[in-house]
C-alpha positions as CSV (number, residue, x, y, z in Angstrom):
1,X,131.0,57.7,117.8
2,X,127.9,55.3,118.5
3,X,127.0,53.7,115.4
4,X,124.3,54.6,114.3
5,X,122.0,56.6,111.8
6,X,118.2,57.4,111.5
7,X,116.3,58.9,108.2
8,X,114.0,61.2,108.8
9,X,111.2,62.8,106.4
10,X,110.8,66.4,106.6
11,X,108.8,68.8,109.0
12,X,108.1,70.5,105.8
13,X,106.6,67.7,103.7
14,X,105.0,66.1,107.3
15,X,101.5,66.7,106.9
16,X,101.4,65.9,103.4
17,X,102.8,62.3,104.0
18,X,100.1,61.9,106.9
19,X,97.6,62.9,104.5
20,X,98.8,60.7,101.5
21,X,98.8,57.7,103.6
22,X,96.1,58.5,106.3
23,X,93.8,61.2,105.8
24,X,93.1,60.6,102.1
25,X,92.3,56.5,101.7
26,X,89.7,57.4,104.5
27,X,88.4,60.8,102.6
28,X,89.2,62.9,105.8
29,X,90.1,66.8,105.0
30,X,93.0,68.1,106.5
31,X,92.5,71.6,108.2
32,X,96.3,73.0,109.2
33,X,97.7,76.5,109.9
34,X,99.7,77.8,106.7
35,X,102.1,79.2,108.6
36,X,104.1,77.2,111.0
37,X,103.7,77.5,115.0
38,X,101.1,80.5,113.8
39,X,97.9,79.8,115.8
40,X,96.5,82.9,114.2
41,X,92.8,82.5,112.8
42,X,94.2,84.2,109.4
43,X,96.2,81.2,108.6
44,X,93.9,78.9,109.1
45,X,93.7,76.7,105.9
46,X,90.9,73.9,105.3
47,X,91.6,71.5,102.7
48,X,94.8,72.5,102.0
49,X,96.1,69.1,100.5
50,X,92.6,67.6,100.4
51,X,91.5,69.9,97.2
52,X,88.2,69.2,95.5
53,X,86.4,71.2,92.9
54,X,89.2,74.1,93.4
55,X,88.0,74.4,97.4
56,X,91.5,75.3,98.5
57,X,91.6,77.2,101.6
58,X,87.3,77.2,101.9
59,X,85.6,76.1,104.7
60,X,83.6,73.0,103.4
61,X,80.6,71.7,105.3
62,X,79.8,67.8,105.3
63,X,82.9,66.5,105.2
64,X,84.9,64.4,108.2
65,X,88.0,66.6,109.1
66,X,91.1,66.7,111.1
67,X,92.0,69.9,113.0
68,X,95.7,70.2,113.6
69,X,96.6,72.0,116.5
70,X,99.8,69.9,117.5
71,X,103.0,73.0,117.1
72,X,101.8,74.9,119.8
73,X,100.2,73.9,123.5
74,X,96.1,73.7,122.7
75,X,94.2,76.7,124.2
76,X,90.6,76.9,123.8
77,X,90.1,79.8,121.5
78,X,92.2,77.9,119.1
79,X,89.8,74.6,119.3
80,X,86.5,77.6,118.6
81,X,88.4,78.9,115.6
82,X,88.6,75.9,113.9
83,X,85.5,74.2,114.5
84,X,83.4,77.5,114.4
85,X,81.0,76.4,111.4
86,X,81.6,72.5,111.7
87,X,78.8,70.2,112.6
88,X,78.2,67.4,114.8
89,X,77.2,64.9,112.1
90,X,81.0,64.2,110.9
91,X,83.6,63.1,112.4
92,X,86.1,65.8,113.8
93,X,89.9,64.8,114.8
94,X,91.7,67.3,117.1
95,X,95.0,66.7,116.5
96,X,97.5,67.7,118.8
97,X,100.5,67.2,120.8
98,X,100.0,67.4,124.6
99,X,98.2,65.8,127.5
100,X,95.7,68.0,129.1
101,X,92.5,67.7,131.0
102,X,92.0,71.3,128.8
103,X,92.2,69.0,126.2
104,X,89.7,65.9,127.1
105,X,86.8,69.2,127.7
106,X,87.2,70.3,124.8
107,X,87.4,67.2,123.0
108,X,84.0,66.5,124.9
109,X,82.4,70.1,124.8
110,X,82.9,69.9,120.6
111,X,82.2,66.0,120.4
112,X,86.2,65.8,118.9
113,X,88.0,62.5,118.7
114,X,91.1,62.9,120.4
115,X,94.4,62.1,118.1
116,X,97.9,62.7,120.1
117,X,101.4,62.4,118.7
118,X,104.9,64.2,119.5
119,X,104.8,66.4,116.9
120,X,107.7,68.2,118.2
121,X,109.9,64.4,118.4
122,X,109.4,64.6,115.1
123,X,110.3,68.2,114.2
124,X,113.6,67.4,116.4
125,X,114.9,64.6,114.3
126,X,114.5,66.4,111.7
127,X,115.9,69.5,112.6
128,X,118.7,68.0,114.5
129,X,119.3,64.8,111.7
130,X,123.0,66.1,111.4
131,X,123.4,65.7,115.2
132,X,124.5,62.3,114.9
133,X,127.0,62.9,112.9
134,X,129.0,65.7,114.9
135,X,131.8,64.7,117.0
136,X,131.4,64.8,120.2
137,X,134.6,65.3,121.2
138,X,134.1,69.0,122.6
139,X,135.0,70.0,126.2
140,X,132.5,72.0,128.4
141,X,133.8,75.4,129.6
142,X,131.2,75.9,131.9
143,X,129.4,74.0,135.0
144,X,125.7,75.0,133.0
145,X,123.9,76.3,130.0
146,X,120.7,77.8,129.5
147,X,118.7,79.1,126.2
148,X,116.2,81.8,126.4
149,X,114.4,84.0,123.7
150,X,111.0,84.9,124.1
151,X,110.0,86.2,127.9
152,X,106.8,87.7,127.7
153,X,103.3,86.4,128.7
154,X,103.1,82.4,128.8
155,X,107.1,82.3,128.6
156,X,107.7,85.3,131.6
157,X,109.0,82.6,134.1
158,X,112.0,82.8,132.2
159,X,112.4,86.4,133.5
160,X,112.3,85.0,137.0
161,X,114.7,81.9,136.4
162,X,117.7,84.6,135.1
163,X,116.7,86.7,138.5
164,X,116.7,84.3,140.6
165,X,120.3,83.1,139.3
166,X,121.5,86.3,139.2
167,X,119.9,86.6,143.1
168,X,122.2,83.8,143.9
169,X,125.2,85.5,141.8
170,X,124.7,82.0,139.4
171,X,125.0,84.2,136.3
172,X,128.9,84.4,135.8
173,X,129.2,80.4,136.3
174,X,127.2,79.7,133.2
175,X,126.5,80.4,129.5
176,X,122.8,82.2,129.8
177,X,121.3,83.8,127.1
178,X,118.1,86.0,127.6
179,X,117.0,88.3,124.6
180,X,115.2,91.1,126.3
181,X,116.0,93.3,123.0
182,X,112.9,90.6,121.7
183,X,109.7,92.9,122.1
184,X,107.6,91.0,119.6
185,X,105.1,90.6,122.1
186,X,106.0,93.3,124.9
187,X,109.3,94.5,127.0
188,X,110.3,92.7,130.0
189,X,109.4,95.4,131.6
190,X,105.6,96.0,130.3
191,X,105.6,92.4,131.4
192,X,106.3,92.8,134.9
193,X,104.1,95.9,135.2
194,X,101.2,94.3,133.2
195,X,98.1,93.6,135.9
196,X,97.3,90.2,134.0
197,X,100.9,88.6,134.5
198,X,101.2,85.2,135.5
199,X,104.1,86.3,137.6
200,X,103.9,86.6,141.1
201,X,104.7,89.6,143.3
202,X,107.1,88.5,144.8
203,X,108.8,87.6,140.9
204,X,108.0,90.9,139.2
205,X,110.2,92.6,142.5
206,X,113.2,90.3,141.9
207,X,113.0,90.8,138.2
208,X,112.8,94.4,138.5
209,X,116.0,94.3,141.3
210,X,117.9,91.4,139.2
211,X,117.3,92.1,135.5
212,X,118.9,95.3,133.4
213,X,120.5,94.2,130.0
214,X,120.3,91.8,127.5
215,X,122.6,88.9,127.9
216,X,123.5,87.5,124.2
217,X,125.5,83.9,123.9
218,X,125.4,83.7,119.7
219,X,123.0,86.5,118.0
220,X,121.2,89.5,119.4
221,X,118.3,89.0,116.2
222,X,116.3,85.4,117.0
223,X,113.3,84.1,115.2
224,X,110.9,81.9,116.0
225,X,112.5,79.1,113.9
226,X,115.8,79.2,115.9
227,X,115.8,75.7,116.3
228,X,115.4,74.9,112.7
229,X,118.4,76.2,112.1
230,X,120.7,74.0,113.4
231,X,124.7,73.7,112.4
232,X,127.9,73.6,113.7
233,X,127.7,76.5,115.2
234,X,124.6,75.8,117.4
235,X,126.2,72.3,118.2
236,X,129.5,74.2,119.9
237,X,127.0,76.4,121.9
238,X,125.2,73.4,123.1
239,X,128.1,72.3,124.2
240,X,130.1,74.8,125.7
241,X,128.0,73.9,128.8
242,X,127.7,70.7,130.7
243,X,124.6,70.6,132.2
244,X,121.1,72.5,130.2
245,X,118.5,74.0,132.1
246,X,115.6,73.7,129.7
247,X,113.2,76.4,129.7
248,X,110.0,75.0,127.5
249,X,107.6,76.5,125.9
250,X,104.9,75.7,128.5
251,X,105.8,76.3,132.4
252,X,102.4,77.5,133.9
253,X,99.6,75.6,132.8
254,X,98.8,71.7,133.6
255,X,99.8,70.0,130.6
256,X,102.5,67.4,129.5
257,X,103.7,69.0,126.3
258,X,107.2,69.4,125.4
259,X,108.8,70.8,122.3
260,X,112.4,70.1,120.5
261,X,113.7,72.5,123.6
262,X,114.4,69.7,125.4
263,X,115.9,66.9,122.7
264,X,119.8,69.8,122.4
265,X,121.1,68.7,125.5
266,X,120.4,65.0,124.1
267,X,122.0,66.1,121.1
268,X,124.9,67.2,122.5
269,X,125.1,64.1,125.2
270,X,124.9,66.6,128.0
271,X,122.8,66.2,131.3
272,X,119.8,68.2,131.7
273,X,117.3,70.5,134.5
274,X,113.6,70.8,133.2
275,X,112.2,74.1,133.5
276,X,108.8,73.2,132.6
277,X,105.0,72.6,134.0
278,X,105.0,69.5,136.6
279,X,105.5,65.9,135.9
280,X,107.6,66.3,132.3
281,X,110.4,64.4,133.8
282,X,107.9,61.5,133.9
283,X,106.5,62.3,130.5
284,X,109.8,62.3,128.5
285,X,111.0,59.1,130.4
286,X,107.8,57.6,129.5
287,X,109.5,57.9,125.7
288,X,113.0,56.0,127.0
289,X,114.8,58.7,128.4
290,X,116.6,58.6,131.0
291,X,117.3,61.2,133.8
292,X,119.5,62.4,136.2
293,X,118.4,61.6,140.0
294,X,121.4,59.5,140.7
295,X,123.3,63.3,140.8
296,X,120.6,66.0,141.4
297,X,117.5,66.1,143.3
298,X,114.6,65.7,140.1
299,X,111.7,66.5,142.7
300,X,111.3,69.7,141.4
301,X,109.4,68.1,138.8
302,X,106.2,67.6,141.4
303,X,106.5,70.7,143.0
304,X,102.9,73.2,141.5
305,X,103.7,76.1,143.0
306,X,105.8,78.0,139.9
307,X,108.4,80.1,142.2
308,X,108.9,77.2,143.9
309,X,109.3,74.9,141.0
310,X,111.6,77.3,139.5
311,X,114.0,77.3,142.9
312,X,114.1,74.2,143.4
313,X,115.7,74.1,139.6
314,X,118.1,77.1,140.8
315,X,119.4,76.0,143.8
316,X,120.4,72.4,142.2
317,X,121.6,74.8,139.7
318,X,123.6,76.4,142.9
319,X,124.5,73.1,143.8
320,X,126.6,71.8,140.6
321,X,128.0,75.3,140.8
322,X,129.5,75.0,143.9
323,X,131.3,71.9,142.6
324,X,135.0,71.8,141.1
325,X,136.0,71.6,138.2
326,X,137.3,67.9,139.4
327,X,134.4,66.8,140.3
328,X,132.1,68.0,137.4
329,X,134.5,66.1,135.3
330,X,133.9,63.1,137.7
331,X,130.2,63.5,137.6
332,X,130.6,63.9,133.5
333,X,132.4,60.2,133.3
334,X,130.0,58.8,135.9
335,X,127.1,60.4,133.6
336,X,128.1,58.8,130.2
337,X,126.3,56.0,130.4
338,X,123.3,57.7,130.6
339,X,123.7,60.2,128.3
340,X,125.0,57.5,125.4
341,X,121.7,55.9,125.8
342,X,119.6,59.1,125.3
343,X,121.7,60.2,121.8
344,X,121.2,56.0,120.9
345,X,117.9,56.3,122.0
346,X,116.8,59.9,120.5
347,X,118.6,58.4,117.3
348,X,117.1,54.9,117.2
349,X,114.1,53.1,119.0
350,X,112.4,56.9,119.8
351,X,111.6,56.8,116.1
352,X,109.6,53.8,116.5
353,X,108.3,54.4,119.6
354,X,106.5,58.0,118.3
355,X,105.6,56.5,114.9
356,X,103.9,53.6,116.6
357,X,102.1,56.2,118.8
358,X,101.2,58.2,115.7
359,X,99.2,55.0,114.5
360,X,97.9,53.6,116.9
361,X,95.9,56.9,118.4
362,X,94.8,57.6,114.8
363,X,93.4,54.5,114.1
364,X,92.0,54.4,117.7
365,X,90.1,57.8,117.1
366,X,88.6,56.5,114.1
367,X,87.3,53.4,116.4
368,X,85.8,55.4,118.9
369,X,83.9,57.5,116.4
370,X,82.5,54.4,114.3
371,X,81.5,52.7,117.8
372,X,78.0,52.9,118.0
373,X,77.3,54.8,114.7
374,X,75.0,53.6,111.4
375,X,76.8,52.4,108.7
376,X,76.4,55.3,106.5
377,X,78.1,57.4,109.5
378,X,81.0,55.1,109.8
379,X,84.3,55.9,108.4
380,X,85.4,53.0,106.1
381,X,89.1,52.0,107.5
382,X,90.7,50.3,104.5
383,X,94.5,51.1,105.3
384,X,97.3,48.9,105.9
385,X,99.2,50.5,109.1
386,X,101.7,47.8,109.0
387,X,102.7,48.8,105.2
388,X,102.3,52.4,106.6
389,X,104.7,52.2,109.7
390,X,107.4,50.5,107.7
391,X,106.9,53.1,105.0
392,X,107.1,55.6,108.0
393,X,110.2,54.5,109.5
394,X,112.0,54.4,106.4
């Protein structure tokens, strides 16, 4: 067992800590959504630890605000909902947690400073604080794993991923889970029938030839906190496989976002494909992961074209497959290395690296809205962020 250990606050308590140590020295009113990963316009809460004169939960006008819109991938409707009866006079903070030029328009088209963070590298060392603890002393029995609940609208590419393994008869060498029994938001098979899908024709056939019954791994009832609940069990399902194909929450759209999805294999120590939109390989290894190129070709990461992207992923998938059980274990010992410095990594410096980030883009979006602007516009900055970071990291 590495050693070492990493206190984390919680998700729970998150935005109140940003407030008490950002938001409210510089009189900035939080606006968050009351229910977590809800991007609903019903939740919507403004002011909800910035109370004044019993305001809770009213919109007030006249006052600098951020928005937070960093649990889910930013679409534009969300960015009108909040700012709908905001003006242009104060200062407005989009919060969020991806890299998009859907992002920078609407940062420009609403005159929004832009504040990123990895909300979700946050969430996961919360959620998976007890990680680095486990031992990790627990054999694979199969050459791949992969996770997958919802499969409707902005998540239907995970309908093509099982087809296209099943296509390639991929299915009995692996622990796959898809939930189609999940019709929160619409059947697979309203999906593949639906005019406005983002699969292609050419996806909605194989899914149709490929795909017939749920296939369950732990539970057949998931929520959309899955991940939240994290335990022994979880850990030995992460496990049971040796390498993860990561199916994120966003696949179609141009953005670098990525969630805690993509932190279990790192958990477990296991090597990892990223089903995902192009160039996330380069976004996480822009935190201090490492990848896997030495063993599999990572160029699916560049390819746009989604059924493309998607088999590239399955035939590498095919590839490691195709192997013996003597040479996965091989390609496991070679591996180690790597996958000892993502758990130290996730577990140590990543901290650092994301609070850092967390301070320095907030106290840059405050700069760029006092540049230029009469003092009685400016937002006074009288915090400490070296008291605040060390307070941060515990």
């Amino acid at each position: 067992m590495l050693n070492i250990r990493s206190a984390m606050f919680s998700v729970e308590n998150f935005y109140y800590i940003l407030y008490q140590h950002l938001l409210k020295p510089l009189n900035l009113q939080d606006t968050v959504y009351g229910k977590f990963g809800s991007v609903d316009p019903k939740d919507i809460l403004y002011g909800y630890y910035h109370k004044n004169k019993n305001l809770y939960g009213k919109i007030r006008l006249g006052i600098n605000s951020c928005y937070f819109i960093d649990q889910e991938p930013i679409q534009a409707t969300h960015v009108e909902d909040l700012l709908f009866m905001t003006t242009s006079k104060h200062c407005k903070i989009l919060v969020n947690s991806e890299i998009s030029d859907l992002k920078k328009y609407l940062c420009r088209k609403h005159e929004c400073q832009d504040w990123y963070y990895f909300f979700h590298g946050f969430a996961a060392l919360d959620w998976f604080r007890d990680g680095q603890y486990f031992d990790q002393k627990i054999n694979w029995t199969r050459p791949y794993i992969s996770l997958n609940r919802l499969h409707t609208n902005d998540r239907s590419y995970r309908l093509n991923l099982v087809a296209r393994l099943q296509e390639k008869n991929l299915l009995p060498h692996g622990h796959v889970s898809l939930h189609l029994k999940h019709t929160e938001y619409g059947s697979w098979q309203q999906e593949i029938n639906n005019l406005n899908t983002k699969l292609s024709g050419a996806a909605r056939h194989l899914i149709a030839k490929n795909i017939s019954v749920p296939l369950t791994l732990d539970r057949e009832n998931t929520t959309g906190d899955l991940s939240a609940d994290f335990g022994h069990q979880e850990f030995e399902l992460w496990k049971s496989g040796l390498w993860h194909v990561v199916t994120e929450t966003v696949f179609y759209y141009d953005k670098r976002h990525l969630t805690e999805k993509i932190f279990k294999p790192i958990v477990a120590q296991r090597p990892f494909l990223l089903a995902a939109a192009p160039g996330n390989l380069v976004y996480l290894k822009s935190y201090g992961f490492k990848t896997f190129d030495r063993w599999i070709d990572e160029s699916y990461d560049n390819i746009v074209d989604h059924d493309q992207r998607l088999q590239a992923i399955v035939d590498q998938v095919h590839k490691l497959c195709s192997l013996s059980d003597g040479q996965l274990r091989d390609m496991h010992q070679e591996m180690m290395p790597v996958l000892e410095h993502n758990f130290k990594h996730l577990y140590g410096n990543f901290k650092y690296h994301i609070v850092t980030e967390l301070l320095n883009n907030f106290e840059n979006a405050i700069q760029l809205w006092n540049n230029g602007r009469v003092d009685d516009r400016q937002i006074s900055v009288d915090i400490d962020f070296e008291n605040v970071k060390a307070i941060l990291l515990g």
